[in-house]
N, C-alpha and C positions, 0 to 999 in steps of 0.2 A: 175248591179254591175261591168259590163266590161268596161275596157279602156285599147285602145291598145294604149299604148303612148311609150317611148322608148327613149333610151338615147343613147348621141351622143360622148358618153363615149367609144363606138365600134367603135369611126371610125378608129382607128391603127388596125383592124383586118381586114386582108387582104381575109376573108371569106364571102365576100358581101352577101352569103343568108342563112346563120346561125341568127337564129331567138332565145331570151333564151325567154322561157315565167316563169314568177315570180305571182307566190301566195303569197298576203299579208293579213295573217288573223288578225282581231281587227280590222277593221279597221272603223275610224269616220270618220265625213267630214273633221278634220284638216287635220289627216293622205294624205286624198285625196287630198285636196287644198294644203299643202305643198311641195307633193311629184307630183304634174301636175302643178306647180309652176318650181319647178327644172329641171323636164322634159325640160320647155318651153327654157332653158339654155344652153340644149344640141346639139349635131348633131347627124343624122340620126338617128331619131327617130321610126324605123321601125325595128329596131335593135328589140328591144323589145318587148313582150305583159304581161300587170302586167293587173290582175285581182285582184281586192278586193272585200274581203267577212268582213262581220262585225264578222264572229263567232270566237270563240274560236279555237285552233289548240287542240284538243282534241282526244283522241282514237276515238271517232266518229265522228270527223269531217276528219280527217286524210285524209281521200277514198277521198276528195277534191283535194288533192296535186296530182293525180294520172295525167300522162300526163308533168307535172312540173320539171324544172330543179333545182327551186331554189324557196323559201318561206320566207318569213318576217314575223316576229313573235316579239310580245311585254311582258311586263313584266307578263304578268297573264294566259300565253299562256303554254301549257304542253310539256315538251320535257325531256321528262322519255324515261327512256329504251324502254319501250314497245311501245312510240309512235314512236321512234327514228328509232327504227327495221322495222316498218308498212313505215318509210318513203323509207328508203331504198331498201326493197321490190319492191314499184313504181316508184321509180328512181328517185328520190331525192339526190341532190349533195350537194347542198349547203342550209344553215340556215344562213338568217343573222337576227340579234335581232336590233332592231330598238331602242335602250337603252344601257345605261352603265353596266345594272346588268345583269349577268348571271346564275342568282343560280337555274333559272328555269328547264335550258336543262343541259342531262346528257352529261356532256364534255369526260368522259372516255366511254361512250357507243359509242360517236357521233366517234371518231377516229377508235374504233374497228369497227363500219359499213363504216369508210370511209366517212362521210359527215364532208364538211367542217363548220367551222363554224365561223362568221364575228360581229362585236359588235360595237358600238358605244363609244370608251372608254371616250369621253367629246365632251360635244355638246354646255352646256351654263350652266360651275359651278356659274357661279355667280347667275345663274336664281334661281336653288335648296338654293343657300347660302342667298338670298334675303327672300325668303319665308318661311324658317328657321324663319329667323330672325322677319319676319314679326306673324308669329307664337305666338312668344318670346313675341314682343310688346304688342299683340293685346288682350292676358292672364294677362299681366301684367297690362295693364290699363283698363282692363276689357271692352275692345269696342266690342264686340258682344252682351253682355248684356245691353251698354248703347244704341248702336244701334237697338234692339230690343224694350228697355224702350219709346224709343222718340219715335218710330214707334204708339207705344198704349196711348200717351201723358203724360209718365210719367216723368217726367224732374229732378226726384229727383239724389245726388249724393252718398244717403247712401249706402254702400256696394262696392262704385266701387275706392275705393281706391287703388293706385299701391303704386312702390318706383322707386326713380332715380334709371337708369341703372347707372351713372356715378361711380366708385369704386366697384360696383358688381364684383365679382369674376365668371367666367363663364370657364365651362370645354366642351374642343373638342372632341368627340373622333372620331378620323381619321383626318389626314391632308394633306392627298390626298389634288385635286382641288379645290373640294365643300370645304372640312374641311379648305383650307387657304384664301379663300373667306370670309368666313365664320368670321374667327379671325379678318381682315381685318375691317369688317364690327362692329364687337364688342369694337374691339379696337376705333374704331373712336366714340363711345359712351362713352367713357374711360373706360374702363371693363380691369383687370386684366384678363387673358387669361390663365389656363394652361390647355396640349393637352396630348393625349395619341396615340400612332399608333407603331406597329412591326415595321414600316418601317418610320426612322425619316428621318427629313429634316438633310440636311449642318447647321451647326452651324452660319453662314454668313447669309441664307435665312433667318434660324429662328428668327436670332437676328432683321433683317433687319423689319420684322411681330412683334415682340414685344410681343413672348411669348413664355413659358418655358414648356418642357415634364413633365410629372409627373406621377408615378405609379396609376394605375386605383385609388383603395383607398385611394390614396392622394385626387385626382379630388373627390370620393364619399362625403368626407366629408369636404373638402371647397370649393364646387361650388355653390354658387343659381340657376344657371341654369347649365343646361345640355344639351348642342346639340351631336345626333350623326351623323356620316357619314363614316359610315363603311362599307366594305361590308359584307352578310351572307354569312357564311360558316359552317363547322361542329364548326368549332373552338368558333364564332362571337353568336351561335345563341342561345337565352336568356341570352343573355351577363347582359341585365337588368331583374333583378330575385331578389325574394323574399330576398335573401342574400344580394344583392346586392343595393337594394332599401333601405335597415335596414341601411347600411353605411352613405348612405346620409345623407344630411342636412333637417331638419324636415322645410316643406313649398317651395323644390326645385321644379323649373321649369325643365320638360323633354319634351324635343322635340324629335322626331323622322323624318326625312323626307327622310331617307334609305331606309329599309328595316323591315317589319313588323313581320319577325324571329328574331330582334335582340331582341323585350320585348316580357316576360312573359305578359301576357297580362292578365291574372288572375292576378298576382301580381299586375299590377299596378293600376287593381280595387279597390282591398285589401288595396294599398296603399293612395289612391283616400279616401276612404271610411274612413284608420285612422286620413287623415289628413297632413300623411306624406309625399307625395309627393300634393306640392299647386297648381298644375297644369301641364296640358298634351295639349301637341301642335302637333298631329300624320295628318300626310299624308301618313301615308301606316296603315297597318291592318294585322295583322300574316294571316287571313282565307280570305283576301278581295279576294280572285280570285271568290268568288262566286260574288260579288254584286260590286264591283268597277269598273266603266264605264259603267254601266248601270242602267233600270230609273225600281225602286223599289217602286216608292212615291203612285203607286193605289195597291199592292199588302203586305201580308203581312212577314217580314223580319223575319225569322225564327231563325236569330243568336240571341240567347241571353244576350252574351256579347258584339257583337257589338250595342245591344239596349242599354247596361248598359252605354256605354262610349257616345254616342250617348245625353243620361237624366243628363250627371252629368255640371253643370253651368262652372264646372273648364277645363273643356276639347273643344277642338276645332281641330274636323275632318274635313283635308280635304281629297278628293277621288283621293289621288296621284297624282294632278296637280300640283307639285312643280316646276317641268319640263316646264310648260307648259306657253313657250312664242312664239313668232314669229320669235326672231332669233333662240333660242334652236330647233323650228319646223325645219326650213330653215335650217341648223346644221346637223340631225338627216339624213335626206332626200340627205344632200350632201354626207356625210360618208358613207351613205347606198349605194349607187350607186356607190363610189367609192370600196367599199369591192366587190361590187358585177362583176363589172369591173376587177379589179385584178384578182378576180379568173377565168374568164373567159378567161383570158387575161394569168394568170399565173398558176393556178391550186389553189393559195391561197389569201384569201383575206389581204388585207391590214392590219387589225386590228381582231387577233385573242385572244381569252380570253386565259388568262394562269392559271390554280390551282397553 
């Protein structure tokens, strides 16, 4: 699992035998090939030593970091107080997350131990905004089921009837990068658009995008679909709940491709089950840190909610590949490297998460 490869992001450092070595836990062979891809870009590459491990950054995998200046870490990776403290104990400085989200690692524990912390604030929204959308389609014209049907030679078209996107009304919620992407993308299907976020656009942007703010329960009960792209917070999480799914429009598309804190995820069984909500398009999972990115198909899954949403013909899981293109890879890998450089270079990375 070693590769001393190294990046020629050091060469303004006038320290020719200062060596950082970096732990990147999660790690798959994209991870690998993307990031010995960008290597191949740099100079003096000896600067470096990155080691990857596929595990988890966990209380017990932690004892890993020991020796390390600095650790890469993904969305399903732990950085709670108590792993935070074990890092800093073996001297650990710096965390950088190889993603947009941060809700994983404790950001007021990480400054009181002093470790820095680096993030990926946009790598490829339109990658996340495409697979949203593609989500949206693929529920709505029912192609997983028709592609399953043909698979067993059944060719019939009872049951797989959609409706034109064109005049749909569809609600954003966040319009951040993903969330304007996103609109972008809806609107050129002609979809009326209205968006919800703390933080709005200029009135010029938004007009320019072709679509209008609206109070959440506005968006609840005139959207047929639902994207969100928000992030989780204390504030954000079960944002979509029992109360708030009753709002809706009875038959509405909800997508998720954020974060798996934002639904109730009991609720949206519930909801699944009356009818009321006509379809779920998730790429994340409130509990997936157990089973997402890895291979479950000979053993057996113990979540019983993820079994339920899994059986029902109206939902379509994916395992958090929203992200997952070859420029968004190529992205991730540059950003990382350059946080990581900064800090080396400056004491703080280039891109640090804010509460």
């Amino acid at each position: 699992m070693k590769r001393r490869n190294n990046d020629s992001i050091l060469s303004n450092n006038n320290d020719t035998n200062i060596i950082f070595r970096i732990l990147m836990y999660s790690t798959k062979e994209y991870d690998k090939l993307s990031f010995d891809t960008k290597l191949k870009d740099l100079k003096q590459p000896e600067k470096y030593e990155i080691n990857y491990t596929h595990q988890h950054l966990s209380k017990d995998s932690v004892k890993q970091a020991k020796g390390y200046e600095c650790i890469c870490i993904f969305v399903n990776d732990d950085g709670s107080r108590e792993v935070l403290e074990k890092l800093k104990q073996i001297g650990v400085k710096l965390i950088v997350l190889r993603c947009a989200g941060f809700n994983n690692v404790d950001i007021k524990a990480a400054e009181e131990f002093h470790i820095e912390i680096g993030y990926v604030p946009s790598y490829s929204p339109n990658a996340v905004a495409e697979h949203a959308v593609a989500l949206v389609m693929a529920l709505n014209r029912r192609l997983h089921r028709a592609y399953d049907r043909i698979r067993n030679g059944d060719f019939r078209l009872d049951g797989l009837v959609g409706f034109d996107m064109n005049g749909k009304t569809v609600g954003v919620l966040g319009t951040g990068r993903i969330g304007q992407f996103t609109i972008r993308i809806f609107r050129g299907f002609g979809c009326r658009v209205i968006a919800y976020d703390l933080y709005k656009m200029k009135d010029e942007d938004r007009h320019a995008l072709g679509f209008e703010y609206a109070e959440l329960d506005d968006i609840y009960t005139q959207a047929d679909i639902i994207s969100i792209h928000l992030p989780l917070d204390h504030k954000t999480k079960h944002l979509i709940n029992a109360q708030s799914i009753e709002k809706m429009k009875k038959g509405v598309i909800l997508v998720n491709t954020a974060r798996g804190g934002l639904i109730d995820t009991k609720a949206l069984i519930n909801a699944l089950k009356s009818g009321h909500v006509g379809g779920a398009g998730l790429d994340v999972y409130e509990n997936e840190h157990k089973y997402f990115f890895n291979d479950f198909s000979s053993t057996i899954i113990d979540d019983d909610i993820l079994i339920q949403l899994i059986s029902y013909p109206n939902v379509i899981l994916t395992a958090h590949q929203a992200f997952l293109t070859q420029e968004a890879l190529c992205s991730i890998a540059k950003v990382t490297f350059e946080n990581i450089y900064t800090f080396f270079t400056t004491g703080k990375p280039v891109n640090t998460p804010k509460l």
